[in-house]
C-alpha positions as CSV (number, residue, x, y, z in Angstrom):
1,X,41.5,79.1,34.0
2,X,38.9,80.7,36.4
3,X,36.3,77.9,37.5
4,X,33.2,79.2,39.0
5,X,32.2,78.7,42.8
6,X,29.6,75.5,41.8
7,X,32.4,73.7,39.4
8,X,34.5,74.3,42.3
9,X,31.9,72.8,45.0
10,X,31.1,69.9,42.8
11,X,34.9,69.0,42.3
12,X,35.4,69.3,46.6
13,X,32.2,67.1,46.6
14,X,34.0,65.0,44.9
15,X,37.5,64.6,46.0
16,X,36.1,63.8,49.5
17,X,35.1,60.3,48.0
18,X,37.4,59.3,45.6
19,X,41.2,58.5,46.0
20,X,43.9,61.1,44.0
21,X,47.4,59.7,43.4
22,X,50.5,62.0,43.0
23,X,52.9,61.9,39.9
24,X,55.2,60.5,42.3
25,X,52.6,57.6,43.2
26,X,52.0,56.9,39.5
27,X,55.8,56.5,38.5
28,X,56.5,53.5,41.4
29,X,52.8,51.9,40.1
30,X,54.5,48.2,39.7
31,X,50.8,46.5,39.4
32,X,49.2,46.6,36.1
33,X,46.4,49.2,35.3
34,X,44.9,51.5,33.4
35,X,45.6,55.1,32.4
36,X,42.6,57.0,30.7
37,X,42.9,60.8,29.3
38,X,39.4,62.1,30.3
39,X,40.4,65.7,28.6
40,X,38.3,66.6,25.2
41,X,39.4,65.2,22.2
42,X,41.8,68.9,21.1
43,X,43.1,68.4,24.4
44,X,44.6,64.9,23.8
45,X,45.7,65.9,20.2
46,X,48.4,68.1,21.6
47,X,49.6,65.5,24.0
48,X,48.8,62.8,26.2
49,X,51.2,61.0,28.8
50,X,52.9,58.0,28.3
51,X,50.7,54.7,27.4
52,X,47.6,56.5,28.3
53,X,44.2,55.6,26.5
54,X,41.2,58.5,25.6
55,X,38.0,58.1,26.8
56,X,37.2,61.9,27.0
57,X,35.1,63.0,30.1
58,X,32.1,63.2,28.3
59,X,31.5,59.3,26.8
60,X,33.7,58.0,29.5
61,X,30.3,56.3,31.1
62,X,29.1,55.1,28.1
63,X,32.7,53.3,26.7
64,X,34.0,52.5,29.4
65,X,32.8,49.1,30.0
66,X,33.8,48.0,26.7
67,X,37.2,49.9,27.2
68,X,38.0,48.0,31.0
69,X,35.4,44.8,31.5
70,X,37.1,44.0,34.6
71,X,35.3,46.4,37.6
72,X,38.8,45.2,39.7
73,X,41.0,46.6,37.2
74,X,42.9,49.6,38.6
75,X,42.0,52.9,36.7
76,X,44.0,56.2,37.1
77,X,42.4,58.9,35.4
78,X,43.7,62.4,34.3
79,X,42.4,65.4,32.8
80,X,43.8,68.7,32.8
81,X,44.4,69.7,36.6
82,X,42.8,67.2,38.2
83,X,39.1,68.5,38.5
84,X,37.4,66.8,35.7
85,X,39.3,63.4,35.9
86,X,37.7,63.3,40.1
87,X,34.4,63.9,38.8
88,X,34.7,60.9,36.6
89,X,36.7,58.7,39.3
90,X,33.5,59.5,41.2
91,X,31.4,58.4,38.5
92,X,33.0,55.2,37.8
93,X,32.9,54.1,41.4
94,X,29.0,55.1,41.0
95,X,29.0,52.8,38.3
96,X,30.8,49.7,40.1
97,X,34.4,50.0,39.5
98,X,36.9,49.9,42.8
99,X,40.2,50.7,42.1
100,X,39.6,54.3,41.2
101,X,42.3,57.2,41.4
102,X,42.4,60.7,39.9
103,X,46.1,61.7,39.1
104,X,46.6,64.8,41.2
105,X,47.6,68.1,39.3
106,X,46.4,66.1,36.2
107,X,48.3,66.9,32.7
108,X,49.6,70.4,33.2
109,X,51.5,68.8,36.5
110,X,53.3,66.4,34.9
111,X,53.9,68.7,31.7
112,X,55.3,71.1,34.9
113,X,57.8,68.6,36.0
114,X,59.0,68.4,32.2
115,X,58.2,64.6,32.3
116,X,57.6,63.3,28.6
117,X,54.8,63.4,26.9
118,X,53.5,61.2,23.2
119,X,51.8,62.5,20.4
120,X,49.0,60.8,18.7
């Protein structure tokens, strides 16, 4: 998909104060957290890694107090390719929460490295 020069800007904007984690990072996680599908609600439908929970990208500010009540709680966060789930790691820092990553390369990496997937 072709995102447009502003998307692009706003995603660079916020990479530079977030923290992304690789695939690789995510599989040698030993400390308990939180995985959260930030993709739209088709999107997690057709697949969704491993023990992940949905909070899609756009009610993930409202629910997601009730979904992880603990601001220390580590939260990695995917999406599709890693744009939309560093907009919302930037959001939830915004918003208190301090162990914040955004899983690099986001679904269609880890689909890419022909690691499993679940259905719903």
């Amino acid at each position: 998909m072709q995102h447009s020069p502003a998307f692009l800007a706003l995603v660079n904007a916020a990479k530079a104060v977030i923290h992304e984690m690789t695939i690789s990072d995510l599989q040698q996680q030993g400390t308990p957290y939180v995985l959260l599908d930030t993709r739209e609600d088709h999107e997690w439908q057709q697949g969704h890694l491993p023990g992940a929970m949905h909070l899609g990208k756009g009610i993930i500010e409202r629910d997601i107090e009730q979904t992880v009540q603990d601001k220390q709680q580590r939260i990695i966060l995917y999406c599709g390719g890693g744009y939309r789930s560093a907009l919302a790691a930037q959001t939830l820092q915004q918003m208190g929460y301090q162990q914040v990553f955004s899983l690099a390369g986001g679904y269609r990496a880890w689909q890419e490295q022909g690691l499993p997937i679940e259905l719903p």
